[in-house]
SEBA-793724 format. One line per 10 residues: number of its first residue (from 1); their letters; for each residue x negated, y negated, z negated of N, C-alpha, C. Coordinates in steps of 0.05 Angstrom, whole numbers. Atoms other than C-alpha are relative to their C-alpha. Last residue first. Layout:
N
NUM = a = X,Y,Z,X,Y,Z,X,Y,Z; ...
***
This chain:
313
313 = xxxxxxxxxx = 12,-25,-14,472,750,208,-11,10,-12; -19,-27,-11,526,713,172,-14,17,25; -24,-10,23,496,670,125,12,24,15; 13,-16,20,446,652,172,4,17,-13; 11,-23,-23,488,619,222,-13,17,-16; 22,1,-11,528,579,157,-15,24,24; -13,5,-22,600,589,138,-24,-9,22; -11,-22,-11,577,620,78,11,7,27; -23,10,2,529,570,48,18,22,27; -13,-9,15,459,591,36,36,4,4
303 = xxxxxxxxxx = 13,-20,8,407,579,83,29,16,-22; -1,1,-23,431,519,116,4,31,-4; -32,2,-6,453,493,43,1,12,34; -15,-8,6,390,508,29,18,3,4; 4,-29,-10,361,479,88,9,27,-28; -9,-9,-12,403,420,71,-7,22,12; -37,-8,8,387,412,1,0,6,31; -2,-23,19,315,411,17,30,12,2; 5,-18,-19,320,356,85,-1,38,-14; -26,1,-15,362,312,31,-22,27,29
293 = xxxxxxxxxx = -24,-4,8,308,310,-12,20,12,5; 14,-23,14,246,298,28,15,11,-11; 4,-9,-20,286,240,63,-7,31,-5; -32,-8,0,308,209,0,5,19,22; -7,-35,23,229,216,-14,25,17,2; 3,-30,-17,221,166,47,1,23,-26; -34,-14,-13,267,114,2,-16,25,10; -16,-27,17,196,103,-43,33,12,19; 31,-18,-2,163,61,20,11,20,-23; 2,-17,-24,233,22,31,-13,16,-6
283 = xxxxxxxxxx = -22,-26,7,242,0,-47,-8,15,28; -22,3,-8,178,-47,-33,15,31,-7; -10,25,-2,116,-62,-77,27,-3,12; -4,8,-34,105,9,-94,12,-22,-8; 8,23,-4,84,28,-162,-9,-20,26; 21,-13,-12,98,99,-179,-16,-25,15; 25,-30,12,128,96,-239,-16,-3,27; 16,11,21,175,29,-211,-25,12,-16; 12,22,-12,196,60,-146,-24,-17,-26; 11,-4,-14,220,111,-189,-21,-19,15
273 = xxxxxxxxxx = 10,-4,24,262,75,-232,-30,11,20; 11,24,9,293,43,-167,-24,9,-20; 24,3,-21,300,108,-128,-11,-25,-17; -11,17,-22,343,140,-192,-14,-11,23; 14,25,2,317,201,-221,12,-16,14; -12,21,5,367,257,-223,-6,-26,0; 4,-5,30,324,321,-223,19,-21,-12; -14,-27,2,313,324,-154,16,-3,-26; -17,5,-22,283,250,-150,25,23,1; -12,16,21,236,267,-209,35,-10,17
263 = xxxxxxxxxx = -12,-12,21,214,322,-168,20,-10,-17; -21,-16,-9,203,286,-107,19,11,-19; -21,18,-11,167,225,-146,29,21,15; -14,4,28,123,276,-180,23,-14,4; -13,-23,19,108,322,-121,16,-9,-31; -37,4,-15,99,256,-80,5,20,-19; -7,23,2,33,245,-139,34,-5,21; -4,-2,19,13,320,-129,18,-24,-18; -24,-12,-6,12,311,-55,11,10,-31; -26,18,-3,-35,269,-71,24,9,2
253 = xxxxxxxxxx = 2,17,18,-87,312,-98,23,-14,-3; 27,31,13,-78,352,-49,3,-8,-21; 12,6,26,-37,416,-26,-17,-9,-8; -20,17,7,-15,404,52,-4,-2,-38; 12,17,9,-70,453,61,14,-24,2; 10,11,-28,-17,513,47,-24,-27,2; -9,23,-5,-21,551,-22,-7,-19,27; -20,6,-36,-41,615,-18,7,-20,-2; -30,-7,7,-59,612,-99,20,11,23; 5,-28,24,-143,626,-95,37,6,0
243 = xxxxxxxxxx = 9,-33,-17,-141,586,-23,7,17,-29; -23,-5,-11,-97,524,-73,-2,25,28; -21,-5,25,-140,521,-129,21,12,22; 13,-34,9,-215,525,-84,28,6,-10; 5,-18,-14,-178,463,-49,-9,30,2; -24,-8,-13,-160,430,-102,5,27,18; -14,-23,18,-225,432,-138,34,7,12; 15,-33,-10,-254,408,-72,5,16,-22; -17,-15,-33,-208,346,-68,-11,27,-5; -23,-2,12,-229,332,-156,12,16,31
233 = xxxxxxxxxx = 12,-24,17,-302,335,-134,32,9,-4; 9,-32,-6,-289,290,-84,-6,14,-9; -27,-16,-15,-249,240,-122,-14,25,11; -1,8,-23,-316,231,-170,23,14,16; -11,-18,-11,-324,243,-244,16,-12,31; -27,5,-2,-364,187,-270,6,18,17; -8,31,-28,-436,210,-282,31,3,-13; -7,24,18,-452,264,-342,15,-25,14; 27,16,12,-486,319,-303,3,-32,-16; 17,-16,20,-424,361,-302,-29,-7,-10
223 = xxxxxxxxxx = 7,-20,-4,-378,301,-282,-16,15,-6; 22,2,-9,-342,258,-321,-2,28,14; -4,-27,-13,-274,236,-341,-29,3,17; -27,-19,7,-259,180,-385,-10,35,2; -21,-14,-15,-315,132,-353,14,14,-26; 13,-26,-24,-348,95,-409,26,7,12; 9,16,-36,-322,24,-436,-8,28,13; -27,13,-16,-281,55,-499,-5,-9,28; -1,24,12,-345,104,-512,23,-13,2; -30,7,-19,-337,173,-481,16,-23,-26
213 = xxxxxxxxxx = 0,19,8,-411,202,-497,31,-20,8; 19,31,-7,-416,263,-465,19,-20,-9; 28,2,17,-402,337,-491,-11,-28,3; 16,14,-15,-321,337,-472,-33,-10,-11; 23,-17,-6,-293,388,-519,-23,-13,24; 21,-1,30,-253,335,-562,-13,23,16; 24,22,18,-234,291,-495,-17,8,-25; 21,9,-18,-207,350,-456,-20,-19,-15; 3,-31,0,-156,374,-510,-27,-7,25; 14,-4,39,-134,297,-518,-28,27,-4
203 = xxxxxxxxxx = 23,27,1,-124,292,-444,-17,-3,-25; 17,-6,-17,-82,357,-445,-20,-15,7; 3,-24,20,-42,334,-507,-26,17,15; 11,15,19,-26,271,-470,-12,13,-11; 17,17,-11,0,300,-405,-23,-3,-27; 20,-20,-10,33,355,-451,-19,-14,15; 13,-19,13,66,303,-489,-22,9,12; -11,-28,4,92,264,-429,-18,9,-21; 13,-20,10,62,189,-416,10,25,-11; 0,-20,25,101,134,-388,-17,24,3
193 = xxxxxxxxxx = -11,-28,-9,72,91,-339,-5,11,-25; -2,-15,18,69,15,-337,12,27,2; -35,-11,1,60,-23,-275,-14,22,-20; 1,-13,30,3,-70,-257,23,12,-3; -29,-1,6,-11,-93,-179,5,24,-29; 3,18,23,-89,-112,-173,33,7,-9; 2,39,-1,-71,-98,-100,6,-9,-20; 9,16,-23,-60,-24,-110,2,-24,6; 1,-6,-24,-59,-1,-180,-9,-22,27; 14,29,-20,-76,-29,-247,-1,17,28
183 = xxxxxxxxxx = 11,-7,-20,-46,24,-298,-1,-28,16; 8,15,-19,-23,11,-364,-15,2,17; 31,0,-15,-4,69,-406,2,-26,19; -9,17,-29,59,98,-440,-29,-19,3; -24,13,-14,83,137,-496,-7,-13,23; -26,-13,16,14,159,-538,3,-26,15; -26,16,-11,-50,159,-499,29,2,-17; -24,2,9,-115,168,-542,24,-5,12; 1,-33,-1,-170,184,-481,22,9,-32; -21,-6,-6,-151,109,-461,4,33,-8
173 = xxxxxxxxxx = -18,4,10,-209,80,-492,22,8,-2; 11,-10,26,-265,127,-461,23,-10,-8; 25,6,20,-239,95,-398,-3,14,-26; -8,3,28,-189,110,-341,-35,-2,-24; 21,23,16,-219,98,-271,7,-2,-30; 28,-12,4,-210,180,-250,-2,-35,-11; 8,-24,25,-132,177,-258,-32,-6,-3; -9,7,30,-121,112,-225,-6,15,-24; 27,17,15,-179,133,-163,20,-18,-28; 24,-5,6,-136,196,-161,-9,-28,-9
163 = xxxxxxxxxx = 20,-3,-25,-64,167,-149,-35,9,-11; 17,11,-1,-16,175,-214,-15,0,30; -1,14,-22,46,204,-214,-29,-21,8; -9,27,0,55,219,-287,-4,-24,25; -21,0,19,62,292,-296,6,-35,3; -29,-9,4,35,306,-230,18,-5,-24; -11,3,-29,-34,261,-221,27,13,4; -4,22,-1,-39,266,-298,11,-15,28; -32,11,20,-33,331,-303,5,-28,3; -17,-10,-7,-89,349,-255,31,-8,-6
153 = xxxxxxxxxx = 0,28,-19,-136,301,-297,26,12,27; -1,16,1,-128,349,-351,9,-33,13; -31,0,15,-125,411,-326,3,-23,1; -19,-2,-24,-186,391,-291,27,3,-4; 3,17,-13,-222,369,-354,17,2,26; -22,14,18,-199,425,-391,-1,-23,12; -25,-14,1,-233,481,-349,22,-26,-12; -6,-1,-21,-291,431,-347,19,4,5; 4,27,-4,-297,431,-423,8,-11,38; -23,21,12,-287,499,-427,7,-24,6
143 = xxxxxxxxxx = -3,23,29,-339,510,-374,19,-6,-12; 37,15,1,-332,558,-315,9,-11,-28; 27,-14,6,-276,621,-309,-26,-18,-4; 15,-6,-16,-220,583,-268,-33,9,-4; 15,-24,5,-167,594,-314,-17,5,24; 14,-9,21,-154,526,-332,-6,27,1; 27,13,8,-148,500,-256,-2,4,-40; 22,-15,-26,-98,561,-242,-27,-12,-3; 3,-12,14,-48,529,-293,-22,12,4; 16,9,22,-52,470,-263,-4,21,-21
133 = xxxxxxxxxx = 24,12,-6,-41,492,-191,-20,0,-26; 15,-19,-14,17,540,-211,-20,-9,7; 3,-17,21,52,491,-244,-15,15,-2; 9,13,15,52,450,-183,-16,11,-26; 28,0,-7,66,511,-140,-12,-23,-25; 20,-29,7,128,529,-185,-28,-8,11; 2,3,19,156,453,-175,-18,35,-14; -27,-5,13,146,452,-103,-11,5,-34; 3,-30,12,83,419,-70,21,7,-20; 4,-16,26,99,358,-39,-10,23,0
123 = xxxxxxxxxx = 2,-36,0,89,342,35,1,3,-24; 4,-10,29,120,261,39,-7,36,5; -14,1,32,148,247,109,-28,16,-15; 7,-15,11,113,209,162,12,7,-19; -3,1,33,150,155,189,-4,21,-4; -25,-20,12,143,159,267,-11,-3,-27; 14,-22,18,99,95,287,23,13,-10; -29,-11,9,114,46,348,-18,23,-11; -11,-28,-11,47,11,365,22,4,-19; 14,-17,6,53,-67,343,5,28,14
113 = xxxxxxxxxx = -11,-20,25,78,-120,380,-13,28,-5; 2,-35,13,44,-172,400,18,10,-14; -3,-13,-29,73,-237,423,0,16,4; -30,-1,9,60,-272,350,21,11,22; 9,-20,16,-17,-269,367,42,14,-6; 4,-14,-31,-8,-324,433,8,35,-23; -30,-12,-4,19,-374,373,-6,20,22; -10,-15,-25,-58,-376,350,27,13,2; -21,-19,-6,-78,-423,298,7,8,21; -1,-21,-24,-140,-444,263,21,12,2
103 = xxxxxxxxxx = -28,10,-17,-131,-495,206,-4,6,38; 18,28,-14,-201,-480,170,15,-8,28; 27,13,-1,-177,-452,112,-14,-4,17; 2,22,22,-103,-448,112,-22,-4,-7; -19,31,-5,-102,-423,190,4,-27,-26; 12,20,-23,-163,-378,181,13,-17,-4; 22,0,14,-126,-334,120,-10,-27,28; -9,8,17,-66,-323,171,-21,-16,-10; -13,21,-17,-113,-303,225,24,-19,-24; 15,16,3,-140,-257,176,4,-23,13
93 = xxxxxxxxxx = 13,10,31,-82,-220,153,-21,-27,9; -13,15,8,-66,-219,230,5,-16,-23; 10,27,-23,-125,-194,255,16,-19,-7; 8,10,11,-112,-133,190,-11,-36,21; 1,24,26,-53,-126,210,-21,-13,-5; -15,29,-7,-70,-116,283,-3,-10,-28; 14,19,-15,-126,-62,259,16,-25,4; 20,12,13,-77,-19,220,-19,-28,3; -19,24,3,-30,-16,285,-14,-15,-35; -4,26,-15,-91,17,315,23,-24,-13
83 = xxxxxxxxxx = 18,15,-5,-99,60,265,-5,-28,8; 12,10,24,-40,88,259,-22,-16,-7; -14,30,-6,-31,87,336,9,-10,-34; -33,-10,7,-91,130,336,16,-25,-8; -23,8,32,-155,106,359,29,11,0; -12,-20,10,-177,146,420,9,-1,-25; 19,-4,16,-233,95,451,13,21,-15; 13,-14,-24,-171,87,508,-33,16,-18; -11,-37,2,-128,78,445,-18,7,24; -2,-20,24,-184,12,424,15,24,8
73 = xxxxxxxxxx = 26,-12,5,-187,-5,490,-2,13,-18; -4,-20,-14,-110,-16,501,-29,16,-1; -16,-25,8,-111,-55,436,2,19,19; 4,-1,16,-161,-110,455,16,34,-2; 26,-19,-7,-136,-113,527,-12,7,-22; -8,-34,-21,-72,-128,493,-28,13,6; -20,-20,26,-95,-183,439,-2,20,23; 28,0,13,-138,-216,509,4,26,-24; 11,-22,-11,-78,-213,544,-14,10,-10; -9,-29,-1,-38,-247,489,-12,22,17
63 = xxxxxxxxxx = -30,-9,-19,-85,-299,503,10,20,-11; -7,-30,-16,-138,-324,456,22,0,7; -10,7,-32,-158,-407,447,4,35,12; -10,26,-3,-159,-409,373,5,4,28; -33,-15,3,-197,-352,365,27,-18,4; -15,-14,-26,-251,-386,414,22,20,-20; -7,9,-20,-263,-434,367,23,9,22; -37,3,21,-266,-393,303,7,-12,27; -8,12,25,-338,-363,340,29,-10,-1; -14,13,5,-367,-303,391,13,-21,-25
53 = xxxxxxxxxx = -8,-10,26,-415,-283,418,24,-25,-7; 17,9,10,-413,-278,501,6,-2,-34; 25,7,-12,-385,-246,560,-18,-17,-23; 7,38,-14,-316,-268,540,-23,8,15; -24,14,-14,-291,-191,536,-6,-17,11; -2,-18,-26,-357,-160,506,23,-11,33; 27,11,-11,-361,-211,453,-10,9,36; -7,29,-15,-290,-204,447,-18,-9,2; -15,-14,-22,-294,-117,431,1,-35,19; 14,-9,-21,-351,-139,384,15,10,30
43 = xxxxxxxxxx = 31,23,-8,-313,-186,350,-13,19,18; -14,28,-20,-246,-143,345,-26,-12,12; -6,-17,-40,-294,-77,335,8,-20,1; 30,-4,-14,-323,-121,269,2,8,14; 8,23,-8,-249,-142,240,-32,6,15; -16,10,-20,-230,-74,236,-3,-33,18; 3,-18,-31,-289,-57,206,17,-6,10; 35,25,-7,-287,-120,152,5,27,19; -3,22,-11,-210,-97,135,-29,-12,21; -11,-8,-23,-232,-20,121,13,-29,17
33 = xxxxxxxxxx = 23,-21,-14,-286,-43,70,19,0,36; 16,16,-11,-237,-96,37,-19,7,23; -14,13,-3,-185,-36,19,-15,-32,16; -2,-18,-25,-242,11,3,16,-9,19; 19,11,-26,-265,-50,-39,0,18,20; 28,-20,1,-203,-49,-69,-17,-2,17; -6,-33,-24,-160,-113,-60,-25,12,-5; 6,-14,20,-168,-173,-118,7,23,19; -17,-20,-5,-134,-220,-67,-5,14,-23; -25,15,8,-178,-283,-96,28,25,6
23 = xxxxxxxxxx = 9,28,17,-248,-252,-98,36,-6,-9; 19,-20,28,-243,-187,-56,5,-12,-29; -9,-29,9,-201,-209,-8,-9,17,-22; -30,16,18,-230,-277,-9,21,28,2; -2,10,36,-295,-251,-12,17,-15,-5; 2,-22,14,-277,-212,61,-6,-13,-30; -29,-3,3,-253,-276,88,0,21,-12; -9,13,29,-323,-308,72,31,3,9; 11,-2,29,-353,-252,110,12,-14,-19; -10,-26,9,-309,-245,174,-19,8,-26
13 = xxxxxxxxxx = -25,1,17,-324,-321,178,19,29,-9; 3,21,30,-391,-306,182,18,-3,-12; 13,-19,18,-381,-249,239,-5,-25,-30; -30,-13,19,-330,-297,270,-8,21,-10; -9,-24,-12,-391,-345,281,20,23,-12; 8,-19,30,-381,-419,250,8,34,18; 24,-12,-15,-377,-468,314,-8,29,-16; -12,-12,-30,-305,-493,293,-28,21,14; -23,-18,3,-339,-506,233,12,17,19; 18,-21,10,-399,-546,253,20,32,-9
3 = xxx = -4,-11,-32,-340,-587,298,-19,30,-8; 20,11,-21,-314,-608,237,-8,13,17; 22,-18,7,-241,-592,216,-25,-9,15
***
């Protein structure tokens, strides 16, 4: 490599590693966004460190101490160990990336180990609350068209597992769905999702009272001044849906998307099929549902069963 290279500041090269995430990964740009800050405290945390700015050189010559003091600053700054173990990947993503374009490597990185993280489980919303959400967002007294719009997009995040920014990028085109749909999830990753009647019927029922223009290239789903209908409008219809029902604030958007995976799970689904609707790269990341599952049945079964503490006071 030339020496102009080696000299290249790790704010530059934290640019043309971000348009190869963007460019050749195809990662969202909330997904590129949160890589380039993590990469921007490293640099400024090792400008601070050496005493001076920094380039590819000196990644090349870091210590495991260096990594450490790195990460103990960050939890002393009050990052969470989510966070924080966020951050490694992404040093590591990029350190990768460095080594086959401009053959920078650091065995000191492979020393680290990440914070230890408890596996969050899954909060659904039970099969009555669900029901209970979407029924709640068509009788919320404003605009037909609105009223149907939320329904709408509601259903889609529970009847067919969807994540908000899949539901809200759909297009004028897609406002016909019969049987099954192509979706472009996380990391450009494609997976086909069936479509339910009432999903379909409720998208339909939205699209002929919808007053704006819903070409094959326009948004799908708009908001009341015409724009593209934005996640935050969709969180804060939640939120009004689930104070009006009692519903705890564990009721999101998303929690509409485990609500489908849980449900389907309850119901007989297998984890593979599953895995496949909802469009996870590994079987692990769909198992935590088996978790969600099995903690139901047993407080039933904690709750119910005759030989149980409960049962007999």
């Amino acid at each position: 490599m030339a020496a102009r290279e080696l000299n290249l500041p790790l704010a530059n090269a934290r640019l043309v590693f971000g348009q190869h995430l963007a460019g050749e990964r195809r990662l969202s740009p909330k997904t590129v966004e949160a890589y380039g800050r993590d990469l921007d405290q490293f640099a400024a945390f090792l400008g601070g460190h050496l005493g001076r700015s920094v380039c590819l050189a000196d990644m090349a010559n870091l210590r495991a101490t260096d990594f450490r003091a790195f990460m103990a600053a960050r939890r002393r700054g009050g990052l969470s160990a989510r966070s924080l173990a966020r951050a490694l990947s992404a040093i590591r993503t990029f350190y990768s990336y460095a080594e086959r374009r401009w053959g920078i490597e650091n065995a000191a990185l492979t020393l680290i180990e990440g914070p230890k993280l408890g596996r969050s489980k899954p909060k659904p919303v039970s099969e009555s609350g669900a029901r209970a959400l979407i029924d709640e967002a068509g009788r919320a007294h404003g605009t037909d068209w609105v009223e149907a719009r939320d329904v709408a997009v509601l259903s889609l995040l529970y009847g067919c597992g969807m994540r908000i920014s899949e539901a809200l990028s759909l297009a004028g085109r897609d406002r016909t769905l019969d049987g099954s749909l192509q979706i472009i999830g996380k990391g450009g990753k494609t997976r086909l999702v069936p479509i339910l009647p009432v999903v379909a019927q409720a998208v339909a029922h939205y699209a002929t009272l919808c007053p704006f223009d819903l070409g094959p290239g326009q948004p799908l789903f708009r908001g009341t001044r015409g724009g593209a209908l934005g996640a935050r409008t969709v969180q804060k219809l939640m939120q009004d849906l689930r104070e009006r029902l009692g519903l705890g604030p564990t009721a999101t958007p998303h929690a509409l998307r485990h609500s489908f995976a849980t449900h389907l799970l309850a119901h007989g689904g297998d984890l593979r099929s599953i895995q496949e609707l909802l469009g996870h790269a590994s079987l692990s990341t769909t198992q935590i549902y088996t978790d969600v599952e099995t903690s139901r049945l047993m407080a039933i079964y904690d709750g119910a069963h005759p030989r149980s503490k409960r049962s007999r006071t």
